[in-house]
ZAROTI-265863 format. One line per field, with one value per residue: x, y, z of N, C-alpha, C in turn; residue number from 0. Coordinates in pm, 1 decimal. Each point is the difference from the previous one (the first is absolute). Example, Ala and Ser with C-alpha at 12.3 -4.5 7.8 and 13.67 -1.06 7.14 Angstrom:
! residues 2
n.x: [1319.0, -35.0]
n.y: [-569.0, 105.0]
n.z: [780.0, -72.0]
ca.x: [-89.0, 82.0]
ca.y: [119.0, 119.0]
ca.z: [0.0, 6.0]
c.x: [90.0, -77.0]
c.y: [120.0, 109.0]
c.z: [0.0, 73.0]
num: [0, 1]
//
This chain:
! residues 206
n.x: [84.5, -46.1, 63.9, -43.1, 118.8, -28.7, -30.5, -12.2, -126.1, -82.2, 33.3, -64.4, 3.5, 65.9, 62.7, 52.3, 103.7, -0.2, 60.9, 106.3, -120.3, 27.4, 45.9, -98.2, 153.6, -73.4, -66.8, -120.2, 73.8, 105.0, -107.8, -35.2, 63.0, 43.9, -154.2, -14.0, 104.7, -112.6, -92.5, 121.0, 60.6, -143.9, -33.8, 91.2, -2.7, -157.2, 41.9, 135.1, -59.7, -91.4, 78.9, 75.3, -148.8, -34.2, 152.1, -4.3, -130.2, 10.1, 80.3, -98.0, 20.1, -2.7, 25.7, -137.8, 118.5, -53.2, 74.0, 60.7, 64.6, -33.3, -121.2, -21.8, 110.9, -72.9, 77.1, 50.4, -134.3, 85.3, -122.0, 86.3, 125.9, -56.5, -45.3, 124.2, 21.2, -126.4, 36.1, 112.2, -61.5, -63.7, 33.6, 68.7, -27.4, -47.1, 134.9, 79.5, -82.9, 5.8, 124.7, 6.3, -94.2, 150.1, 98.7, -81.7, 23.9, 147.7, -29.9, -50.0, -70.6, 22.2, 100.6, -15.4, 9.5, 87.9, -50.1, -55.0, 132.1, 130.8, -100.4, -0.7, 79.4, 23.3, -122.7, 41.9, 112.2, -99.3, -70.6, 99.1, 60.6, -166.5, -19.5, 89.6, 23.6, -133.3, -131.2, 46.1, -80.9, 107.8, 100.8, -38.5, -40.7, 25.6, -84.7, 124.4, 24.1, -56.3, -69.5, -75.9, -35.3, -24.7, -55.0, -75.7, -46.3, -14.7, -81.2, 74.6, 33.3, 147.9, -8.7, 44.2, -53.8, 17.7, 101.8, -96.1, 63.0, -77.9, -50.1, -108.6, 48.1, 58.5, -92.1, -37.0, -27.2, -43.0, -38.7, -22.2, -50.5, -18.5, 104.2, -64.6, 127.8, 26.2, 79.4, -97.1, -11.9, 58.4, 57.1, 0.8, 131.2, 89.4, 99.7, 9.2, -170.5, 21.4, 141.7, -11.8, -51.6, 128.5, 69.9, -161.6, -16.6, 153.7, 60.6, -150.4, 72.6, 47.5]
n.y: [-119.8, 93.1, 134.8, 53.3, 74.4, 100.1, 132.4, 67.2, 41.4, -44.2, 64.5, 79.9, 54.9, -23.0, 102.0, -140.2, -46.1, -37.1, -10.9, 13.0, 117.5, 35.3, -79.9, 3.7, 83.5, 1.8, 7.5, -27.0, -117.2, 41.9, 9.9, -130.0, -44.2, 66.1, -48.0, -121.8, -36.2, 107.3, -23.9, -107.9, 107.9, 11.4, -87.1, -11.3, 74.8, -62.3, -110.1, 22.2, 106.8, -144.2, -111.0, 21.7, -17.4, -128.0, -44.3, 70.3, -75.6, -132.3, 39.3, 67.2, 41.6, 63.2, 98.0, 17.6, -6.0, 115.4, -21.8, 126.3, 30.6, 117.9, -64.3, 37.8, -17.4, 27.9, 128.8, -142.8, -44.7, -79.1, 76.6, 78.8, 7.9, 64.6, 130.2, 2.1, -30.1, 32.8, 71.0, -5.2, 6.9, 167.0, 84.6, -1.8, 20.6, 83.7, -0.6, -12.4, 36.5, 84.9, 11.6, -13.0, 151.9, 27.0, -11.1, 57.0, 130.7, -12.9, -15.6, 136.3, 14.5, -28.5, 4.6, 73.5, 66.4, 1.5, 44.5, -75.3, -53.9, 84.2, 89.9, -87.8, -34.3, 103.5, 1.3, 56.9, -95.3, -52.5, 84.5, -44.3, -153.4, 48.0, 39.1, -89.3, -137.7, -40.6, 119.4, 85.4, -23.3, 29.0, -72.9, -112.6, -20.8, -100.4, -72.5, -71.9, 111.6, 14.6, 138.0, -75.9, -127.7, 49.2, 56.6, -63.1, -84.1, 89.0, 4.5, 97.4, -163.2, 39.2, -114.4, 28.0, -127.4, 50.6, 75.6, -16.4, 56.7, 107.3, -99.4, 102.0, 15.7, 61.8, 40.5, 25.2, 108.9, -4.6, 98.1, -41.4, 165.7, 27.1, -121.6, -134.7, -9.4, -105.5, -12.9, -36.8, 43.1, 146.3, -172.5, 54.0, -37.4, -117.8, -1.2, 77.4, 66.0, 17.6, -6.9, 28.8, 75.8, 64.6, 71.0, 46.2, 54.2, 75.7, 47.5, -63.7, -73.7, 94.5]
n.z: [0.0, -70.1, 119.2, -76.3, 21.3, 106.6, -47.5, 127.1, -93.0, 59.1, 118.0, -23.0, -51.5, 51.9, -27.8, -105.9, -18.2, -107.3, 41.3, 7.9, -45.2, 160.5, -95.7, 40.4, -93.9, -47.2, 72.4, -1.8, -3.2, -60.9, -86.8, 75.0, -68.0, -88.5, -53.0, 42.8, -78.1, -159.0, -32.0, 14.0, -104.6, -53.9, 33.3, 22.9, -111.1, -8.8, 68.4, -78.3, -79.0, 47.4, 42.5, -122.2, -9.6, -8.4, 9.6, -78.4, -19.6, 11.6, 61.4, 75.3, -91.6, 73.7, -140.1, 3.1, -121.9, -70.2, -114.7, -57.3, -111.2, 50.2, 80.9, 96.0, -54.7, -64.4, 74.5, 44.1, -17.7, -119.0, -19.7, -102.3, 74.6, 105.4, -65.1, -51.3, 132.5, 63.3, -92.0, 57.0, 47.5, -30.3, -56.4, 73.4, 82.6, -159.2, -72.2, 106.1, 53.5, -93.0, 41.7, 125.5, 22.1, -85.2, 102.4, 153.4, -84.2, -10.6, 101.7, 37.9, -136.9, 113.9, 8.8, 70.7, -54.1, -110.9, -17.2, -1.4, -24.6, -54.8, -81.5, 44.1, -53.5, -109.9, 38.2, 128.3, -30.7, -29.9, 61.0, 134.1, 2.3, 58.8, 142.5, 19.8, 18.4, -55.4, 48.2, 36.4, 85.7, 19.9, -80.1, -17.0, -151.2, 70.6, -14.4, 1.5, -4.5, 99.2, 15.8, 119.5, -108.7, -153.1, 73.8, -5.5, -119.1, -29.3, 88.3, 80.9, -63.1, 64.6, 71.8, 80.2, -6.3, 88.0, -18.1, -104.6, -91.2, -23.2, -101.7, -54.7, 105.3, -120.2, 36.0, -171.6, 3.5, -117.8, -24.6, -121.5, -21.1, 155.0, -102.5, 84.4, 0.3, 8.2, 38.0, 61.8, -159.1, 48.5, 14.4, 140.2, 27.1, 110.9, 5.4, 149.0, -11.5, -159.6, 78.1, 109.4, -94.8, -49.1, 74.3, 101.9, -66.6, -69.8, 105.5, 32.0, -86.4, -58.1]
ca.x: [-84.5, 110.9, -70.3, -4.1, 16.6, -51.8, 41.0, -150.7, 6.0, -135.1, -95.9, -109.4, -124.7, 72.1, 37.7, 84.4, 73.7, 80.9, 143.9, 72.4, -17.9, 122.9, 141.4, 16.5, 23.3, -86.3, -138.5, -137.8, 26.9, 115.2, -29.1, -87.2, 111.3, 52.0, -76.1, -24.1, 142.9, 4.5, -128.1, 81.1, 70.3, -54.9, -89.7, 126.5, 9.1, -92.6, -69.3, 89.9, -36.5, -101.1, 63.2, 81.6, -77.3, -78.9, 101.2, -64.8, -178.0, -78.1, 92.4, -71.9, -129.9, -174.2, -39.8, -13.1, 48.2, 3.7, 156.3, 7.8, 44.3, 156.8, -71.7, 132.8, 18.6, 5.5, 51.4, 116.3, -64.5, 15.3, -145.9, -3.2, 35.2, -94.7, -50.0, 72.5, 30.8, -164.1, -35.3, 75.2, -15.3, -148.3, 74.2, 110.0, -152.2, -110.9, 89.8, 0.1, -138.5, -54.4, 103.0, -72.3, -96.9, -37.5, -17.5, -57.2, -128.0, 26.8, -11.6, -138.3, -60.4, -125.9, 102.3, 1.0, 34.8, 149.5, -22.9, -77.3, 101.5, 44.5, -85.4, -45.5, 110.2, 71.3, -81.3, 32.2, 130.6, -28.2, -56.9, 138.8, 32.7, -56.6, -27.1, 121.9, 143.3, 48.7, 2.6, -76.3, -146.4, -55.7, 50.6, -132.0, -188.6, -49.7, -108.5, -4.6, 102.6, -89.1, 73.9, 72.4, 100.6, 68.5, 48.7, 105.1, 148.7, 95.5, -17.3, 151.4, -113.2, 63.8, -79.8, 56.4, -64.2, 19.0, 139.9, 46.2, -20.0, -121.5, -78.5, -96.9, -54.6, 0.2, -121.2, 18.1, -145.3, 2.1, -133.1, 22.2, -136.8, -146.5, -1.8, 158.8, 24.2, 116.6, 141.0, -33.8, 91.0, 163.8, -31.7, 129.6, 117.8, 146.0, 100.5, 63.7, -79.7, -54.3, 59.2, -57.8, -155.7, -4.4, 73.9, -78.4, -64.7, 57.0, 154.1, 27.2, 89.1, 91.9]
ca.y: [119.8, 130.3, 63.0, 113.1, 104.9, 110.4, 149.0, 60.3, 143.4, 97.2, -125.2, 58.6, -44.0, -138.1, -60.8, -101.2, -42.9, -158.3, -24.2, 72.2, 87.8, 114.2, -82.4, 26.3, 126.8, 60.6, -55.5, 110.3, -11.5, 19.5, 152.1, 16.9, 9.1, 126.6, 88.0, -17.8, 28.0, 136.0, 28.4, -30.6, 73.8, 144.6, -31.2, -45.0, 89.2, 119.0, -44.3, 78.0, 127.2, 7.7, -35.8, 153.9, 151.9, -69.8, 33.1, 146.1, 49.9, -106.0, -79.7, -147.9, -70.1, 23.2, 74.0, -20.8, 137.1, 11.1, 118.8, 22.2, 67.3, -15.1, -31.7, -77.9, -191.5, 38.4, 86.5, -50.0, -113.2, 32.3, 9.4, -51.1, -173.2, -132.2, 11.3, -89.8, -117.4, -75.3, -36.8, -102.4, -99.5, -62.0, -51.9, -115.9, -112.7, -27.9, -55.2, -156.5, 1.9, -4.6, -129.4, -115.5, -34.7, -26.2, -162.7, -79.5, -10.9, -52.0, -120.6, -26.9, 116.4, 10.7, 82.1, 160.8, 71.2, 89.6, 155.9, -41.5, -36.9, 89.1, 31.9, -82.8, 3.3, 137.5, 131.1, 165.8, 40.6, -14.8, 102.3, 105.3, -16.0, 3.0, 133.5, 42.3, -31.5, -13.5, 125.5, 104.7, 15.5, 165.3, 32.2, -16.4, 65.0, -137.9, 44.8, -85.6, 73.0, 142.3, 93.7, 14.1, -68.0, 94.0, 106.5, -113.3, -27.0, 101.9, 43.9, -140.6, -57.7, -104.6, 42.0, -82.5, 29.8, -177.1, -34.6, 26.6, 56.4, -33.9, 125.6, -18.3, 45.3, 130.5, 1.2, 155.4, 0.9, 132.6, 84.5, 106.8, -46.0, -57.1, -122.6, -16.3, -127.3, -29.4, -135.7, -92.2, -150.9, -5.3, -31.7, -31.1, -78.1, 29.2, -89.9, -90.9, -81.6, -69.3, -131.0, -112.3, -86.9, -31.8, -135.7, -86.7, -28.8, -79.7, -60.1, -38.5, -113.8, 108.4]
ca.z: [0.0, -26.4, 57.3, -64.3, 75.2, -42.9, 40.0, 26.1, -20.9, 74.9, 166.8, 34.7, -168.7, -33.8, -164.0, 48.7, -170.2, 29.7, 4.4, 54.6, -133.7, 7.6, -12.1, -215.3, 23.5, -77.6, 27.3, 137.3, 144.7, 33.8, 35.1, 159.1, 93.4, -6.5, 74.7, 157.3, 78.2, 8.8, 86.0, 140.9, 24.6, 4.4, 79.7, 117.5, -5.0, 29.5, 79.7, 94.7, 5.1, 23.8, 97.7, 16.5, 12.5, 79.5, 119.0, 59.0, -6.7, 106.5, 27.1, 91.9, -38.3, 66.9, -45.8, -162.6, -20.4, -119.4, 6.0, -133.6, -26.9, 72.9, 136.3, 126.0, -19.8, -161.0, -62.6, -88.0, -140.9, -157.7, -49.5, -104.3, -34.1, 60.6, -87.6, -115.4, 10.3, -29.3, -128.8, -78.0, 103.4, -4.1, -158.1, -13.0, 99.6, -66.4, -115.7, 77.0, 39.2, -147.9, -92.5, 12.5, -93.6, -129.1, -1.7, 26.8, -122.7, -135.3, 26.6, 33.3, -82.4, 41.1, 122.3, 8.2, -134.7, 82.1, 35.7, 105.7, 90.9, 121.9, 114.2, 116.5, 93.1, 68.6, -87.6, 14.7, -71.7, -210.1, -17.8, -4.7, -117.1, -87.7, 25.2, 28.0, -21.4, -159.3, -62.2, 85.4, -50.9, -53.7, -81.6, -54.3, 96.0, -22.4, 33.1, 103.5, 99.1, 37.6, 41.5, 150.9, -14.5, -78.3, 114.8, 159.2, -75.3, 22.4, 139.2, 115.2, 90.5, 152.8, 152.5, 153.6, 93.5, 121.6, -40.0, -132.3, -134.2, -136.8, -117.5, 7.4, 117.9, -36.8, -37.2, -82.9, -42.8, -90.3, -68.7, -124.1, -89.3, 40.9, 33.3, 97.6, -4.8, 109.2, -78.4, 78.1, -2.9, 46.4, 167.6, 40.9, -9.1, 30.5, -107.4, 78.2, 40.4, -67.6, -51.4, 112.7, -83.8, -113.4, 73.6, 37.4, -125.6, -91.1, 41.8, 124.7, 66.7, 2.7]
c.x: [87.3, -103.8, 38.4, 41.8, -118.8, 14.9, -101.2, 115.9, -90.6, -8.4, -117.6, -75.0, 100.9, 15.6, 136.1, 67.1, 62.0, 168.9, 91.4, 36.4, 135.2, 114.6, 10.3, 34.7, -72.3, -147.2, -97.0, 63.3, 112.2, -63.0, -56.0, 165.7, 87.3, -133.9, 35.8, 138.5, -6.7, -82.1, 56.9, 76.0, -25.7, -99.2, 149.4, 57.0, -87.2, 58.5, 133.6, -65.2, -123.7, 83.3, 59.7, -127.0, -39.7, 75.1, -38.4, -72.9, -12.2, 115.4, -29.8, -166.7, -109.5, -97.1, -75.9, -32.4, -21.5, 57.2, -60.2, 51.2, 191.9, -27.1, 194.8, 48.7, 30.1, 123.8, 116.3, -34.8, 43.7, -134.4, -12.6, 23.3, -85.5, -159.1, -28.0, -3.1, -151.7, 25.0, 71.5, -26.4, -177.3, 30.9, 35.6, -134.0, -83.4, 13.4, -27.9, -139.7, -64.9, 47.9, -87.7, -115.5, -61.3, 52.1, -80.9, -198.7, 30.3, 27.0, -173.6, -86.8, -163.8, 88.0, -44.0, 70.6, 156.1, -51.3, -171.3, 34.7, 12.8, -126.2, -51.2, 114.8, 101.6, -111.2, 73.3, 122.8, -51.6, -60.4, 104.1, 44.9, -48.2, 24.0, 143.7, 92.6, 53.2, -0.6, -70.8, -200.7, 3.2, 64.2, -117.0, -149.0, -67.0, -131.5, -75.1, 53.3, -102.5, 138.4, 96.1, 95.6, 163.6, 97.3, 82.4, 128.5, 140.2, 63.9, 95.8, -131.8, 54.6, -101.5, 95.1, -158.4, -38.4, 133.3, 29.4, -0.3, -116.5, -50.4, -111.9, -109.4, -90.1, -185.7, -30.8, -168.6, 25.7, -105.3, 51.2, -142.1, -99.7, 44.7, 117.4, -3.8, 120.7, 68.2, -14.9, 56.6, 116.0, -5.4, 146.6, 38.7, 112.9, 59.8, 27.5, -91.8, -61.4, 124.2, -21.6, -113.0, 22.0, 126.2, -62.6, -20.2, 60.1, 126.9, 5.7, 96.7, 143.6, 41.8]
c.y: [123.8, 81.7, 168.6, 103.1, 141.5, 78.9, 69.3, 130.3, 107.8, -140.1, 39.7, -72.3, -167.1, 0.1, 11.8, -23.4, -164.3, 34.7, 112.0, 115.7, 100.3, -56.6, 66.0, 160.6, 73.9, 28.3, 91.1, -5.8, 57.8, 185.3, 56.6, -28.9, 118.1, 151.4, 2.4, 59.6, 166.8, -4.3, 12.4, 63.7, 135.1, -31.2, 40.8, 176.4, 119.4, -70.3, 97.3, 91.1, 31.2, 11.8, 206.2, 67.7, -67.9, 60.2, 169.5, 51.2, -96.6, -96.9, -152.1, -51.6, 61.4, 67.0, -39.4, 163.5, 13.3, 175.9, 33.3, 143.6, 31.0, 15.3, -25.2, -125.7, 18.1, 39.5, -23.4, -99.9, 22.7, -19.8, -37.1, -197.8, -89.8, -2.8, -97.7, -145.1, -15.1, 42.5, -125.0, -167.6, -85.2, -85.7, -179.7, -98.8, -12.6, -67.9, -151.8, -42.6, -73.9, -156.0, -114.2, -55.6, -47.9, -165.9, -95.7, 11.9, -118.0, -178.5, -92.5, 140.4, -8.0, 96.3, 170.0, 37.7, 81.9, 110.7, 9.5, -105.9, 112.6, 57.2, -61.2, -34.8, 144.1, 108.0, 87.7, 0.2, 1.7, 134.7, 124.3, -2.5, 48.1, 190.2, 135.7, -49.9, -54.5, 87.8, 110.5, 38.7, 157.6, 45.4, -21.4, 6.5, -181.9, 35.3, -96.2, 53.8, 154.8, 145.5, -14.4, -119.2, 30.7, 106.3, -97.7, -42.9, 62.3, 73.3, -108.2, -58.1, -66.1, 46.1, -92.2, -64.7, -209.1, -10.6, -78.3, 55.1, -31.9, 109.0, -45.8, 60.3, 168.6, -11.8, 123.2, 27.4, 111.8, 32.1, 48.5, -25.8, -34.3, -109.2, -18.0, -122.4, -54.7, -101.7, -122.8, -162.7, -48.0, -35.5, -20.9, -110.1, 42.9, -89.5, -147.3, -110.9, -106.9, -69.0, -52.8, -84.7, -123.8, -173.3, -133.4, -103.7, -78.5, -30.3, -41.3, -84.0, 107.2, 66.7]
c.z: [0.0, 56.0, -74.5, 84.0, -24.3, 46.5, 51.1, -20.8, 84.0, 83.4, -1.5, -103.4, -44.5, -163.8, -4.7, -132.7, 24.9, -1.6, 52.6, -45.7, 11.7, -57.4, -175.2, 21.7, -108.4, -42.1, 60.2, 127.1, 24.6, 39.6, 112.8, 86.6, 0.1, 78.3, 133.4, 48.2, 56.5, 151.7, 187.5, 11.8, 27.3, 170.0, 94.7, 7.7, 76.0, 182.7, 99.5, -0.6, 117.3, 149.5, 120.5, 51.4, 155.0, 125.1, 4.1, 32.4, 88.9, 18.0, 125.0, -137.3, 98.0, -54.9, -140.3, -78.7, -144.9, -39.0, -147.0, -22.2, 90.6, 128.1, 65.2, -31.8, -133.8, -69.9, -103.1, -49.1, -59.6, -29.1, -137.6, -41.3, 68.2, -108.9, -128.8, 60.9, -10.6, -149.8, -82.4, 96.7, -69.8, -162.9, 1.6, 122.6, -66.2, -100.5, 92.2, 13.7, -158.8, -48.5, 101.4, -30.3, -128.3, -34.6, -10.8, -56.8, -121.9, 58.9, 31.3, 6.1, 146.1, 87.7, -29.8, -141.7, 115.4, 47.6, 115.7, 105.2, 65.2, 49.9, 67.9, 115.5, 89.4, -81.5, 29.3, -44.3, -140.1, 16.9, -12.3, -146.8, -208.6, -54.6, 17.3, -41.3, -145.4, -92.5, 75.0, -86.1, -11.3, -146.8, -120.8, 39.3, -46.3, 65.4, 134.6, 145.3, 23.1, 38.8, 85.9, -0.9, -10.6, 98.1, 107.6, -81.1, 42.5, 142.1, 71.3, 61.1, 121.4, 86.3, 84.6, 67.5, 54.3, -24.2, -99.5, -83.3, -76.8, -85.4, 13.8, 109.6, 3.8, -96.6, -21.1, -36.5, -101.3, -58.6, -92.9, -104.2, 45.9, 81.5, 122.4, 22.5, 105.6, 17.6, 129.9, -64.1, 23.4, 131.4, 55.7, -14.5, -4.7, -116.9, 152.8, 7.8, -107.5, -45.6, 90.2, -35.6, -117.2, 55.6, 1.4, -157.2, -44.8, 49.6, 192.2, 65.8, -17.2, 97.2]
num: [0, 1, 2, 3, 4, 5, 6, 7, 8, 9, 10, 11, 12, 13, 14, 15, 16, 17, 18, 19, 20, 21, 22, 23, 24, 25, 26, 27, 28, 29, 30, 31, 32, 33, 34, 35, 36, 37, 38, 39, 40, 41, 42, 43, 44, 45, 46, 47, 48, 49, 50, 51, 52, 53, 54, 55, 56, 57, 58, 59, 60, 61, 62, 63, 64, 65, 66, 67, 68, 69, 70, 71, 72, 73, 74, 75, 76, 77, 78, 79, 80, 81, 82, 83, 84, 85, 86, 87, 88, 89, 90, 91, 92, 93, 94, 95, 96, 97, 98, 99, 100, 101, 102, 103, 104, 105, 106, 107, 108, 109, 110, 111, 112, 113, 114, 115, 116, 117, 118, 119, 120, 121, 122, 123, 124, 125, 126, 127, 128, 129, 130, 131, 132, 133, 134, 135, 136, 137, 138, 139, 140, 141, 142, 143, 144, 145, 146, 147, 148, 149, 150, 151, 152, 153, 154, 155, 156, 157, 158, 159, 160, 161, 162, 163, 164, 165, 166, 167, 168, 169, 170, 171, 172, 173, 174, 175, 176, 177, 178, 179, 180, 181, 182, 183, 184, 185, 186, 187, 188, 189, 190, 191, 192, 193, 194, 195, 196, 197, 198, 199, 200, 201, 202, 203, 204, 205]
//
């Protein structure tokens, strides 16, 4: 009897490949391995920066604290680079996110469609991702994207708050023309807290 090796790609949703897919250097898979390598490096990155404010703002943890702009604690954020890091982070978790999905559609067409994969799994990074980090919603007029959307795009979205870093937290209301509208689909998220999610998922034995 020959026992078929396999690869879980998702614990959660259990989708799975026959054989030892990371060995081959050229492949979907070799591309979840270079993602993931980014994703641990940007995740390890936000987590010193998070570490540095924490020791100044709540150094016993007793405090639940939310910071922004150049609030006390703030003043020597690199703001911009922690910025860049949720854009280049949401980029590269949705690229990984997508690729498994599209596996595991092309193995079994009853599976979520790639792109109704990730939204189900990281909505508020595909929305960042949608709204910001692949192309700012204010440069174009998509019609999928409202005023106040459009306006948040652009706006420093860091917030300090439970001692982590996040976007999203920033809720814009705009009136232009009568009409108003407001970027509620922009939901918070840390980078610290959705690899802790994403761990669970796809690299628990790691």
């Amino acid at each position: 009897m020959v026992v078929k090796s396999e690869t879980v790609l998702d614990y959660i949703d259990e989708i799975k490949v026959t054989g030892d897919v990371y060995r081959e250097p050229a492949n979907e898979y070799w591309a979840l391995i270079y993602l993931r390598q980014g994703l641990d490096y940007l995740f390890h990155q936000m987590q010193r920066c998070e570490e540095a404010v924490r020791k100044k703002v709540n150094p016993d943890g007793k405090y639940k604290i939310a910071l922004i702009g150049n609030a006390p604690g703030l003043e020597d954020v690199p703001k911009g680079l922690l910025t860049c890091l949720f854009h280049w982070y949401a980029v590269s978790a949705c690229q990984y996110v997508r690729t498994v999905g599209a596996i595991a559609y092309r193995q079994d067409a009853n599976r979520p469609l790639p792109s109704k994969y990730v939204e189900q799994v990281i909505p508020a990074v595909l929305a960042f991702r949608d709204k910001v980090a692949a192309h700012f919603a204010w440069s174009s007029k998509h019609t999928a994207d409202n005023d106040a959307e459009r306006l948040a795009s652009i706006i420093p979205p860091l917030t300090f708050t439970n001692d982590v870093f996040e976007v999203g937290s920033l809720m814009i209301t705009k009136k232009s023309e009568n009409k108003i509208s407001g970027s509620e689909k922009n939901q918070p998220w840390g980078i610290s807290n959705i690899h802790v999610q994403l761990g669970k998922r796809y690299w628990p034995k790691i």
